[in-house]
C-alpha positions in Angstrom: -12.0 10.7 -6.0 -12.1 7.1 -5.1 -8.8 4.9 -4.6 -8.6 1.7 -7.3 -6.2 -1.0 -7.6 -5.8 -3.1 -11.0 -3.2 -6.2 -10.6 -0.8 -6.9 -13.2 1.0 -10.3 -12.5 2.9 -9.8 -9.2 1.8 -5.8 -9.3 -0.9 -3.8 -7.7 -1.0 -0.4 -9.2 -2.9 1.8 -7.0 -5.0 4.8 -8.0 -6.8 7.8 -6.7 -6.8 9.5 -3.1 -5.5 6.8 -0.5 -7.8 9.0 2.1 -9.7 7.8 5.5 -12.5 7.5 3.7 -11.5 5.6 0.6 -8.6 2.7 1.7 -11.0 0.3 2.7 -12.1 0.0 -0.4 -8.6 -0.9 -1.4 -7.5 -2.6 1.3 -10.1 -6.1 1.0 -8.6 -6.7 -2.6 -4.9 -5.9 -1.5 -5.5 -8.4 1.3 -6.6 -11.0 -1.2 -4.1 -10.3 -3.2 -1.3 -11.3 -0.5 -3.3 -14.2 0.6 -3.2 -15.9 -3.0 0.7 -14.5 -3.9 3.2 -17.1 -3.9 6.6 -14.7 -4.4 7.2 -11.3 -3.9 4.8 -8.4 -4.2 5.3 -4.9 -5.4 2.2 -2.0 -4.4 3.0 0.4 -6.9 2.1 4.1 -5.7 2.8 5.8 -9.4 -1.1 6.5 -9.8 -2.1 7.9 -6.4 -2.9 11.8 -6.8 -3.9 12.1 -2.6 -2.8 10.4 0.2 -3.1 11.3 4.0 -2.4 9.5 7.3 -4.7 6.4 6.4 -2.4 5.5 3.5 0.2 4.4 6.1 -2.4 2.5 8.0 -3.1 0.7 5.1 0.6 0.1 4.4 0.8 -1.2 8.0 -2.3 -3.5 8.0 -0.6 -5.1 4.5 2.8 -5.6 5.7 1.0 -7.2 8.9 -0.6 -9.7 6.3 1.7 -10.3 4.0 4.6 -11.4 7.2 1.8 -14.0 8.5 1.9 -15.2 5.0 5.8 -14.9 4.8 5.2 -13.4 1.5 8.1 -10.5 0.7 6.3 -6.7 0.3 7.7 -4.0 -1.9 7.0 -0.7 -2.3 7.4 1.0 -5.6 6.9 5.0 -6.5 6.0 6.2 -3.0 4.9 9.3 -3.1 6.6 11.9 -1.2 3.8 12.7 0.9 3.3 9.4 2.2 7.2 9.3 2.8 6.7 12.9 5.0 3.6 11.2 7.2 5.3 8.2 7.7 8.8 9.8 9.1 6.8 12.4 11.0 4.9 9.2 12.5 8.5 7.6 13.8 7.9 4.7 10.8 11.0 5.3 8.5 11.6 1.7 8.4 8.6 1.0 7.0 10.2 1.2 3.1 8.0 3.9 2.5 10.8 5.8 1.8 
């Protein structure tokens, strides 16, 4: 399955397997979308069926973005997966929690 993300307003709901080979795929548009936002921004998770270590690379690479753009990131739904992988990695304080 391939990862998708449909914006709503100040919402990215993301879909499918957030795997190695799929987040790029995600990751352009989610870049875009920080670059144009103008308040906060909330990545919803709800939708995501897979997710392995590359999922909190891409949460990384968008927090990176969305700090040089001072824009506020929010994460919403995380799975509990993700959550795992990223307090096994030593990144609780990510909000991926």
């Amino acid at each position: 399955m391939t990862a998708r993300v449909e914006f709503n307003g100040s919402s990215a709901v993301l879909s499918g397997d957030l795997l190695f080979g799929t987040v790029l795929s995600v990751r352009t548009e989610l870049e875009g979308f920080i670059d144009r936002a103008e308040k906060p921004l909330v990545i919803d998770f709800t939708q995501v069926s897979r997710v392995d270590s590359s999922a909190v690379s891409l949460w990384l690479c968008l927090q990176r973005r969305s700090k040089r753009n001072e824009v506020v990131l929010v994460a919403q739904n995380v799975p509990a997966e993700l959550s795992s992988i990223a307090r096994l990695a030593g990144l609780d304080s990510l909000g991926l929690s």
